[in-house]
C-alpha positions as MATLAB code, in Angstrom:
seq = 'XXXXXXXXXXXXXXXXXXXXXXXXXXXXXXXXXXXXXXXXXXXXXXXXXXXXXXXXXXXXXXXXXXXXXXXXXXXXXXXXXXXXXXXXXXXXXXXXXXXXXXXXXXXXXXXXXXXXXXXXXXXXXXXXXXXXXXXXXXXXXXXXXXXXXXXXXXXXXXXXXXXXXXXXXXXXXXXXXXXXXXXXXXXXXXXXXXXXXXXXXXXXXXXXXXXXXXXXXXXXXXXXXXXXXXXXXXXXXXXXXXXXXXXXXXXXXXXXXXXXXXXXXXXXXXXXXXXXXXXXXXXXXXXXXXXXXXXXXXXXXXXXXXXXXXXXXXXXXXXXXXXXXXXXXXXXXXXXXXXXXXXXXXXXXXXXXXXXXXXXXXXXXXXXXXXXXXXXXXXXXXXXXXXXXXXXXXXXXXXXXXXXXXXXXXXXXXXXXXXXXXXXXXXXXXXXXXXXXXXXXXXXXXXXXXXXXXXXXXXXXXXXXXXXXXXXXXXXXXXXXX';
ca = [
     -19.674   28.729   19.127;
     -15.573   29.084   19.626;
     -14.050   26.684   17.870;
     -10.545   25.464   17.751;
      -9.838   24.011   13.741;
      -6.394   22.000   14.268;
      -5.300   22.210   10.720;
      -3.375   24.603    8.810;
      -3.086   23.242    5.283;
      -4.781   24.941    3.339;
      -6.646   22.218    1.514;
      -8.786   21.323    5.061;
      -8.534   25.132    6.530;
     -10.288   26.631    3.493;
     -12.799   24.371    3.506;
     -15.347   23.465    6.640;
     -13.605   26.683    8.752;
     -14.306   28.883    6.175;
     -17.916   27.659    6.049;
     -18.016   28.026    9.841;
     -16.768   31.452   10.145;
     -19.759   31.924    7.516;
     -22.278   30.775    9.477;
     -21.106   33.156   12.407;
     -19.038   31.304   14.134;
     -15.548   32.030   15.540;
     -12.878   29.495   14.438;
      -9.129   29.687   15.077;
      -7.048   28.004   12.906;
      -3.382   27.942   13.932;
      -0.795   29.735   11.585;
       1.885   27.056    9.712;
       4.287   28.227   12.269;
       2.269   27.708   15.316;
       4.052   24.623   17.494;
       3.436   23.255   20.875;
       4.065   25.917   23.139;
       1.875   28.447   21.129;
      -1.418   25.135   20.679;
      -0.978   25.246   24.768;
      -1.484   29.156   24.973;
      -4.537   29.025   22.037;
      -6.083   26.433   24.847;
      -5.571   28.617   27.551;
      -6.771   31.585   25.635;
      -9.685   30.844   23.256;
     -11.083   28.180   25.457;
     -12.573   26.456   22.965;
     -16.008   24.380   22.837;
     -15.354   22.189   19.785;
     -11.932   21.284   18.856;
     -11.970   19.519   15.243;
      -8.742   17.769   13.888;
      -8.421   15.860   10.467;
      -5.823   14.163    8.643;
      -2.340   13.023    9.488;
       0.054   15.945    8.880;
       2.583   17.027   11.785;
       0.247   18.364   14.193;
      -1.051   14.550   14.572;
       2.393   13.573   16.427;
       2.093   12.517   19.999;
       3.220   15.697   21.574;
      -0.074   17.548   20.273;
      -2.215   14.808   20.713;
      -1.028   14.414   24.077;
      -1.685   17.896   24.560;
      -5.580   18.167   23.131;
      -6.264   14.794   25.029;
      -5.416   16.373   28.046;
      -6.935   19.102   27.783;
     -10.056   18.056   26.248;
     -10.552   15.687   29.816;
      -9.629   18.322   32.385;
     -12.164   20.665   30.415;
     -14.557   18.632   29.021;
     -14.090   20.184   25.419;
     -15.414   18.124   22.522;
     -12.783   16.647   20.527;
     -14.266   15.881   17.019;
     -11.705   13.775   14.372;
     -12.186   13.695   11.212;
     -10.896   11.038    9.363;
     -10.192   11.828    5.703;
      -7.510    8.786    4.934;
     -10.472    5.800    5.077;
     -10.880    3.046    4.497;
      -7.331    3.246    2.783;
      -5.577    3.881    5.767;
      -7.787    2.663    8.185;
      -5.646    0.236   10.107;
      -2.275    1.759    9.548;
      -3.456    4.736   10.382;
      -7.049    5.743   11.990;
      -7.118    3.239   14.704;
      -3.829    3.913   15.672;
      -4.763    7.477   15.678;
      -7.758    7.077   17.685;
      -6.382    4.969   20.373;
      -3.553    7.752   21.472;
      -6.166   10.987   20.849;
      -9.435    9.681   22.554;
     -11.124   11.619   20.154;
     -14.997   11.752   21.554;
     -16.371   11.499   17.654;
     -14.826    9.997   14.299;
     -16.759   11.624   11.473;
     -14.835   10.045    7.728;
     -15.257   10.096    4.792;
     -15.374    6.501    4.040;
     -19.421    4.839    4.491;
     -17.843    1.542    5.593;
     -15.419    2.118    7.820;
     -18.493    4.284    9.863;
     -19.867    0.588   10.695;
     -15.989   -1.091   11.829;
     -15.852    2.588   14.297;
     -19.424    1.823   15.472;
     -18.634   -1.906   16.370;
     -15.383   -0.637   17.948;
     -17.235    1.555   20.093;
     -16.592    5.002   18.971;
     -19.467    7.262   17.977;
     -19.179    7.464   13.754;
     -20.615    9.665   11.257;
     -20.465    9.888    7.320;
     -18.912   13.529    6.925;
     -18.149   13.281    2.535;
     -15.616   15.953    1.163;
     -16.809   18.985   -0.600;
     -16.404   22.080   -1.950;
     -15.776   25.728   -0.937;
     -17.918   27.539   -4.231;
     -15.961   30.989   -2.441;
     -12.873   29.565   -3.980;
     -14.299   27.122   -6.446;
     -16.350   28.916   -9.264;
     -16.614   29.527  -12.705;
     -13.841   32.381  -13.978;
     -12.417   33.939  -16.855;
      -9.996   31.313  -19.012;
      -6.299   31.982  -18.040;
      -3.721   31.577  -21.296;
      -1.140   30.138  -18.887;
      -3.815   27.377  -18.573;
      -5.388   26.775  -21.579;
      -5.638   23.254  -22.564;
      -8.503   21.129  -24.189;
      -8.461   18.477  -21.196;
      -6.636   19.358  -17.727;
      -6.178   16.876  -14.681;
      -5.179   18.169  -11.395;
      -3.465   15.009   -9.419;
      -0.635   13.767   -7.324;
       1.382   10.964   -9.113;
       1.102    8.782   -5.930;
       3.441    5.564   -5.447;
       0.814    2.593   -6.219;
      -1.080    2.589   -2.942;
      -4.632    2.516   -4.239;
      -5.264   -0.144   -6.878;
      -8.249    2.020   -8.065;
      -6.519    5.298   -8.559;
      -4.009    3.710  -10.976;
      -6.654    1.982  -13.311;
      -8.704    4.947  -13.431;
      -5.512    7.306  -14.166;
      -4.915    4.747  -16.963;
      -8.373    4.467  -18.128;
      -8.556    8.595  -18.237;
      -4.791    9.293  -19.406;
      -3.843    6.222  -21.556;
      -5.722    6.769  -24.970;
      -5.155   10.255  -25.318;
      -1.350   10.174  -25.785;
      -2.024    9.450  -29.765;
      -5.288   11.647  -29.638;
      -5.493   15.331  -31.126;
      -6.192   16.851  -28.009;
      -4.166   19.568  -25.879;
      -3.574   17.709  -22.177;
      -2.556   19.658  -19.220;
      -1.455   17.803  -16.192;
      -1.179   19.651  -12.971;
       0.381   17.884   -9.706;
       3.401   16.617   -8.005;
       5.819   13.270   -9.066;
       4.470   13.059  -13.075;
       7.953   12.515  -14.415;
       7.660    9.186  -11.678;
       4.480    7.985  -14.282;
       5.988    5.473  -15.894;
       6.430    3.366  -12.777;
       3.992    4.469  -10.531;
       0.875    4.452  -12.880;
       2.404    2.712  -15.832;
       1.861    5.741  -18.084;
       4.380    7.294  -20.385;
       3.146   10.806  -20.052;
       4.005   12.412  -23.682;
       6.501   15.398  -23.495;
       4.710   19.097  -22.912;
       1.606   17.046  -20.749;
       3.320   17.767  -17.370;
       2.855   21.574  -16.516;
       4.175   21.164  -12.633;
       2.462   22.166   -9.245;
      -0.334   24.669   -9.096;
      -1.913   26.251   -5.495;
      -5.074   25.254   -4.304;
      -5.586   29.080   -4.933;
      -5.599   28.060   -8.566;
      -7.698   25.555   -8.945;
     -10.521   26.959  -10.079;
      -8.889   28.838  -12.579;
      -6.910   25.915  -14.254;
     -10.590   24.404  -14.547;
     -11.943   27.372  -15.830;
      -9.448   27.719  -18.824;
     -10.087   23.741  -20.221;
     -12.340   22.546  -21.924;
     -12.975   19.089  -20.240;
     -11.590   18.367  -16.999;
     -10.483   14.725  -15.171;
     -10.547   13.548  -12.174;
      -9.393   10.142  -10.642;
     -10.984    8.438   -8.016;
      -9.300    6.880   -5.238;
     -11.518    3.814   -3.300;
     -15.158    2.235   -4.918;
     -16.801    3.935   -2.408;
     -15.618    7.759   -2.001;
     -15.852   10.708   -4.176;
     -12.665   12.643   -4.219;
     -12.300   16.477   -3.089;
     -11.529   17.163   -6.875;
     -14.486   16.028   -8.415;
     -16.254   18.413   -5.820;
     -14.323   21.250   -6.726;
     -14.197   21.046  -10.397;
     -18.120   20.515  -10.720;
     -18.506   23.594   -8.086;
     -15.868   25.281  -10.947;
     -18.259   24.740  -13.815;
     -16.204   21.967  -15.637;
     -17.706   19.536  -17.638;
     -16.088   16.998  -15.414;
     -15.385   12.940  -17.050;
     -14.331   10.832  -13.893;
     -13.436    7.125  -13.338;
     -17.193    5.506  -13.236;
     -17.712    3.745   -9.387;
     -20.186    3.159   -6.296;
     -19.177    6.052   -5.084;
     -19.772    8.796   -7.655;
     -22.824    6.937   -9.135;
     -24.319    7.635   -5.415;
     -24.196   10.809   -5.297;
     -24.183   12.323   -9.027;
     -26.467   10.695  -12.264;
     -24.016    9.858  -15.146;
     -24.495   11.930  -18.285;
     -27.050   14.356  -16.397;
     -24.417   15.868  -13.681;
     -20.839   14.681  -15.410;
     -19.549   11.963  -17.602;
     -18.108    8.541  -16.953;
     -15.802    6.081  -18.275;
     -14.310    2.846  -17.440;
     -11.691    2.246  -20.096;
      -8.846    3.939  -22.418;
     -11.024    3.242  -25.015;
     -14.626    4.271  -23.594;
     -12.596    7.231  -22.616;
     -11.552    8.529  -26.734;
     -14.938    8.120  -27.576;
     -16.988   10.411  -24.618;
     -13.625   12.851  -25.137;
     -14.409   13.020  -28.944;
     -18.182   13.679  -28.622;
     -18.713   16.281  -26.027;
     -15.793   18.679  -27.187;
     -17.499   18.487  -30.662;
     -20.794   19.320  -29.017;
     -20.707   22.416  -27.045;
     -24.483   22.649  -26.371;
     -24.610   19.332  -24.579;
     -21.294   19.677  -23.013;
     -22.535   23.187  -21.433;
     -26.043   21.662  -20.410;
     -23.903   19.161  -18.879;
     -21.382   21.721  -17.024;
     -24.717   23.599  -15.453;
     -26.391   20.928  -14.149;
     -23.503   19.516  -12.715;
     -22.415   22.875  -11.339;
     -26.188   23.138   -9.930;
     -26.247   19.637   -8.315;
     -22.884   20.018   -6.442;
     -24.165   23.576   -5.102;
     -27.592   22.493   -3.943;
     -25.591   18.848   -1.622;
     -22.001   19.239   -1.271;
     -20.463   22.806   -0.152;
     -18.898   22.821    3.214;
     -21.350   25.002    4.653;
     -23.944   21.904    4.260;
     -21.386   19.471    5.570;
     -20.876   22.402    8.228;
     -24.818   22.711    9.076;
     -24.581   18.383    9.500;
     -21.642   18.478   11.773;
     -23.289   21.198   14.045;
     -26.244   19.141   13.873;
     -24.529   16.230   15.428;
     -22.460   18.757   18.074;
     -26.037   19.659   19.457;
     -26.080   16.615   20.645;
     -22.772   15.595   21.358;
     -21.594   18.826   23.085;
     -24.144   19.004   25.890;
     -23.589   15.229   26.439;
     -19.709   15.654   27.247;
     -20.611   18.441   29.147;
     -22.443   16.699   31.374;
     -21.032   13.133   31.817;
     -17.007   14.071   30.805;
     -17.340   11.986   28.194;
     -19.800   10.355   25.306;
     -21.418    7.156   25.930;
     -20.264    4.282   23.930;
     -23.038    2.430   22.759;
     -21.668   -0.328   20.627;
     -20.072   -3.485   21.894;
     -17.043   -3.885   20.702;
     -13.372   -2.420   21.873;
     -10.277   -3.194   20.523;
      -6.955   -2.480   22.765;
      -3.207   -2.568   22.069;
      -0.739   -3.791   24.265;
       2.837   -2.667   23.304;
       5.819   -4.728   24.684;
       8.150   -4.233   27.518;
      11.872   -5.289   26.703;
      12.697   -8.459   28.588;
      15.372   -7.208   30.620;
      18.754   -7.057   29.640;
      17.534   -7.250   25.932;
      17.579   -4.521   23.191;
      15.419   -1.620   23.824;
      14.510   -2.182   20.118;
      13.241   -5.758   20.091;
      15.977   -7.473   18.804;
      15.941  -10.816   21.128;
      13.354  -10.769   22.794;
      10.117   -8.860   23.714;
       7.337   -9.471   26.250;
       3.849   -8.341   26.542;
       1.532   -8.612   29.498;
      -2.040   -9.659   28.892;
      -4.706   -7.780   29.975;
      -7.976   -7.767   31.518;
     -11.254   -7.210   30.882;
     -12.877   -4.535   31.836;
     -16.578   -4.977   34.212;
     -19.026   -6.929   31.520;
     -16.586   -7.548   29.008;
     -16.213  -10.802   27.220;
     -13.138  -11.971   24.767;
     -14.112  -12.199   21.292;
     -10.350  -12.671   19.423;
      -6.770  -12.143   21.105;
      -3.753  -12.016   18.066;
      -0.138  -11.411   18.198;
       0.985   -9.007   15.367;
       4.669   -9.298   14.289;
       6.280   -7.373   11.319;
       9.697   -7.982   10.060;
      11.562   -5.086    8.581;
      14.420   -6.984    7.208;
      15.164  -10.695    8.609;
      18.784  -11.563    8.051;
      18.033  -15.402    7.874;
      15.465  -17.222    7.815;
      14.001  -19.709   10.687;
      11.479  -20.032   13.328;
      10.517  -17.830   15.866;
       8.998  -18.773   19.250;
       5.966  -17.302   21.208;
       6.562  -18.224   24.699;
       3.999  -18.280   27.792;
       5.199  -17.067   30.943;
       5.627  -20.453   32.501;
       7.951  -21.425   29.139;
       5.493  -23.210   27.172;
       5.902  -22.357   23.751;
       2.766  -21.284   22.146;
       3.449  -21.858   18.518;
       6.215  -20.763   16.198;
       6.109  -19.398   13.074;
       8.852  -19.351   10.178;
       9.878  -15.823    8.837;
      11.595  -15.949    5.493;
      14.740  -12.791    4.378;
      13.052  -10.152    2.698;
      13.285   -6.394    1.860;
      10.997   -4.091    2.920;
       7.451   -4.340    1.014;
       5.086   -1.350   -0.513;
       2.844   -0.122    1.273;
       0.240   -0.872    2.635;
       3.011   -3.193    4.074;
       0.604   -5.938    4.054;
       2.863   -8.792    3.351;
       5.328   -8.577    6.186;
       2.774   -9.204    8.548;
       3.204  -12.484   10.960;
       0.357  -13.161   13.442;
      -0.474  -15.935   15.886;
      -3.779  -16.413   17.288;
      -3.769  -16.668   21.221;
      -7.491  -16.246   22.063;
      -7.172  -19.643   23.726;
      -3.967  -18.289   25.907;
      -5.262  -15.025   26.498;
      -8.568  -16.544   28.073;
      -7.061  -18.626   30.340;
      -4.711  -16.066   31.438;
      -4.220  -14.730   35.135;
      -3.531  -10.968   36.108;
       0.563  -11.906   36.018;
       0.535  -13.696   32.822;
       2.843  -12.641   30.078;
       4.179  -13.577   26.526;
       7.196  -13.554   25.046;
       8.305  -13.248   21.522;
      11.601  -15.260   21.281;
      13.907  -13.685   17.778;
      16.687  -15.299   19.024;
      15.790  -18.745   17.611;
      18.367  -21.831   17.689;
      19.305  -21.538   13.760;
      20.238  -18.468   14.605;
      17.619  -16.091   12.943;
      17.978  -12.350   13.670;
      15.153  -10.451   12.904;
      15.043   -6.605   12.710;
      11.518   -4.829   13.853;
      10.574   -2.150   13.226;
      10.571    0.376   15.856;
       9.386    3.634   17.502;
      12.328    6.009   15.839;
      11.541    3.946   12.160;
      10.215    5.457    9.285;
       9.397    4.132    5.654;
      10.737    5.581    2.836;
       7.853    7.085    1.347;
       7.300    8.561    5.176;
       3.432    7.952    4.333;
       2.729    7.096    7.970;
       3.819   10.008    9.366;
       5.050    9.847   12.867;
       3.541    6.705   14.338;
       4.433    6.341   18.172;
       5.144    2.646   17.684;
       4.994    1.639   13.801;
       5.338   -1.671   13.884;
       6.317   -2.316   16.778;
       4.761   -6.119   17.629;
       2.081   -5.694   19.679;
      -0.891   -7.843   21.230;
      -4.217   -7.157   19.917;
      -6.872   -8.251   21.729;
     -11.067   -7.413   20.652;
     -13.530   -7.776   23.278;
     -17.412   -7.716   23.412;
     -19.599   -6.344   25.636;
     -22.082   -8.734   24.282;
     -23.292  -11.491   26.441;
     -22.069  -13.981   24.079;
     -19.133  -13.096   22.106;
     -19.848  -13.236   18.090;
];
């Protein structure tokens, strides 16, 4: 099969392409320098069967998209997302995503968020990271590495609740231990407010490649790893297991599913449970080793890439002859969700300042309404009041008050404003329209955020319309909506 991998970096192109190209298959995989011009000419040339794109680096910005959607229609190419920021960035993110790439398949990583893709009406798999045992494999200790417990990790801003407690419960009682710590990763000397760690002077060793992975594993004796959500394993714990570690991770859902505490790695749920495991199996190599092979064994035998690889092909047997023949895949759930973004009333700012009005739509043959909401966030509001969603005739729907405040963290949860208008919506006629009135009579001036707006910590990466308010309407294809 030709396959077109969308994905340069390196931590997604040496994984399920390399275990593609292993199983005999020809995969391009664009060079870092590759743009637009040069992803229409790879099209044109290697004529792909499967095109496969994950994440939410550059290559995800509405250009490319535009350009894969397009193609993937007049061709009838498979386009198969996967979605490796779920559930975490489900909303903010995935659905977005999905709505401007038409992708034909969403495999993630996350279990739940397969169901919330299935009731939306897109065909969902569980695809789980893994680990490439080419690159990730037992190896001589380097000196430059040595330590008695490593940890290979970003210091991310606080956007999962779970990573910090388990980076505390891991990290926290070893500053006073007797141990030699290694900590490998971007934004450490950030720890203190981020985690709400003080990490001890000589801990922080900097970056490392993904080349070197394996070999900062090889050279400690016990090696961490954080997990992100309840339910997901992440890539590290993979790779250092594949690497022969004797691996202690944060103890949830997740890696109890797939690995057996104590038989495949070791667990902990506290700074405290944490000293004590740390203390016992570096003071008993026999049962730390029996513990590093069977773990090493278990990761080999269920999660490499080349068995997520053989599962994904699996599901392309099916999916591939299926586009072929009908353009596209059928949805067989019976729920869709649409956007509607909003037209500037005119004479107003392009941006949304005054006022901003959104037709509703209609639904398609069979289609019944199941929930219609208005979604509003405020960047900055220089004073507060009420604001004013208007029906087309003048009638004012409802108002809502929007008090002055900065900008929150993300997830960006608590800027959110929305007004239900199922009831408005469903009595609505093919001209109807709403307006969002800023422009209130004490004066308010609220600042949205728009198309060319992005947060400081830029973790949303290109977003067409941010948050932009928009209508969001869900409808069933139920005969009774739920």
């Amino acid at each position: 099969m030709t396959i077109l991998f969308y994905e340069d970096h390196e931590v997604w192109a040496n994984g399920l392409p390399a275990a593609l190209r292993g199983m005999g298959h020809f995969v391009y995989v664009p060079r870092h320098e590759e743009g637009l011009r040069e992803l229409h000419q790879v099209l044109r040339v290697v004529q792909p069967e499967l095109i496969i794109t994950v994440g939410w680096t550059q290559r995800r910005t509405p250009p490319y998209i535009g350009a894969i959607r397009a193609h993937c229609a007049a061709t009838r190419t498979l386009h198969v997302y996967w979605s490796v920021e779920d559930p975490t960035h489900t909303d903010v993110w995935t659905l977005d995503y999905l709505e401007r790439a038409a992708p034909d398949a969403v495999l993630t990583i996350s279990p739940s968020t397969v169901g919330l893709l299935r009731q939306l009406g897109y065909v969902s798999e569980e695809l789980p990271l893994a680990c490439n045992p080419v690159l990730h494999r037992p190896g001589a200790a380097d000196p430059r590495y040595a330590t008695d417990i490593a940890l290979i990790a970003s210091c991310y801003p606080p956007i999962c609740e779970m990573r910090q407690h388990s980076l505390r419960a891991l990290l926290a009682g070893l500053r006073d231990g007797p141990w030699r710590v290694g900590i490998w990763g971007p934004d450490w000397d950030q720890a203190e407010t981020r985690v709400g760690l003080r990490i001890p002077d000589g801990w922080w060793r900097g970056p490392v490649s993904h080349g070197e992975i394996a070999t900062v594993y090889s050279s400690a004796r016990l090696v961490m790893a954080p997990q992100n959500e309840p339910e997901l394993v992440s890539g590290h714990t993979f790779e250092a297991l594949a690497s022969g570690a004797l691996l202690l991770t944060y103890r949830s859902p997740g890696v109890v599913r797939w690995f057996d505490e104590g038989t495949h790695l070791l667990c902990t749920a506290s700074a405290t449970e944490t000293v004590v495991t740390v203390g016992r199996y570096l003071a008993d190599e026999a049962g730390a080793q029996a513990i590093r092979l069977r773990g090493r064994a278990e990761v080999l035998a269920r999660h490499t890439y080349q068995a997520r690889a053989e599962q994904l092909l699996t599901w392309v047997s099916h999916w591939l002859p299926e586009k072929r023949r009908l353009g596209r895949l059928e949805r067989r759930h019976p729920l869709r969700r649409e956007y509607v973004d909003p037209c500037p009333t005119e004479g107003e700012s392009a941006e949304g300042r005054l006022r901003l009005t959104f037709p509703v739509p209609r639904p398609q043959q069979g289609e019944h309404l199941v929930r219609a909401e208005l979604e509003c966030f405020a960047e900055r509001v220089d004073q507060g009041g009420d604001v004013a969603l208007l029906r087309e005739d003048g009638w004012c729907v409802g108002r809502r008050y929007l008090a002055a405040r900065g900008l929150p963290h993300y997830p960006f949860q608590a800027g959110w404003v929305r007004w239900d208008v199922t009831a408005v919506v469903a009595q609505a006629s093919g001209s109807t329209s709403l307006t969002l009135d800023v422009a209130s009579e004490r004066g308010l001036a609220a600042t949205w955020a728009h198309a060319g707006w992005q947060p400081a910590n830029d973790v949303l990466m290109y977003r067409r319309s941010s948050f932009l308010p928009r209508l969001a309407v869900l409808w069933s294809r139920a005969p009774h909506a739920p």
